[in-house]
N, C-alpha and C positions, 0 to 999 in steps of 0.2 A: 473965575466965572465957569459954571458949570456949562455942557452941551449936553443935554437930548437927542439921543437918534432914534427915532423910530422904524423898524421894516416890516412894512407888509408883505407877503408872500401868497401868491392865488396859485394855486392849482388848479388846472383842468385836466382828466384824466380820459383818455380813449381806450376802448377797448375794440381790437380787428380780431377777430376770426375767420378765419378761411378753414371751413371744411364743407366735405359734399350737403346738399341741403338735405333739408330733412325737413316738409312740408307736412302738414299735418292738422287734423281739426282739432281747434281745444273748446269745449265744450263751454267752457265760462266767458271767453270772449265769441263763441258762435262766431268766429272765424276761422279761414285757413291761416296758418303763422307758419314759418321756419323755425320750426323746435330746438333747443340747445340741449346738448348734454348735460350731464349734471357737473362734470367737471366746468365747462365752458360756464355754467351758469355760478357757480360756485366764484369762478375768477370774477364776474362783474359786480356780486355783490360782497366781495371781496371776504369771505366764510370758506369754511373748507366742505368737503363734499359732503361729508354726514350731516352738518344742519341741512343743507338741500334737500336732502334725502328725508332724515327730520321734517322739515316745511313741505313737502311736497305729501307726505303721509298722514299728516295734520289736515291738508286742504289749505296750507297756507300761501300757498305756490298754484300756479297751475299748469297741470301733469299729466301728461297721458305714458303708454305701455305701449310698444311695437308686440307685436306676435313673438318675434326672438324674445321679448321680455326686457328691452332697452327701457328706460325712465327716460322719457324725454319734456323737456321744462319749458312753457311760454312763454319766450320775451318778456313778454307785457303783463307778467304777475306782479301786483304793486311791492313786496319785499325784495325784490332784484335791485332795488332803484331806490330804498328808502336811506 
């Protein structure tokens, strides 16, 4: 007699950042947001930085520029999350 096992396996995956904030207007959601670096944003849509950079230069992203010249990336751009 044969046995079948099946396993299902779910993942849920967190992502914690702790750095100083970095409050900001992004102009597409016409809110104040806490902006991520592009590294920080890279680890949650799990890419490495140059697509960010990439997406963010496309307008696929949404990105604003500190005066230093920092790239800084919206939470709530729908490709961080797809």
């Amino acid at each position: 007699m044969k046995t079948r096992t099946e396993v299902t396996v779910e993942i849920d995956r967190w992502v914690v950042v702790s750095r100083p904030k970095k409050r900001r207007w992004c102009s597409v959601c016409a809110l104040y947001v806490e902006m991520m670096s592009i590294d920080d944003a890279a680890r949650l849509a799990q890419v490495n930085s140059r697509t960010i950079f990439h997406w963010a230069e496309s307008g696929a992203l949404h990105s604003s520029e500190t005066t230093e010249g920092l790239l800084l990336i919206c939470p709530h751009s729908p490709n961080l999350h797809s």
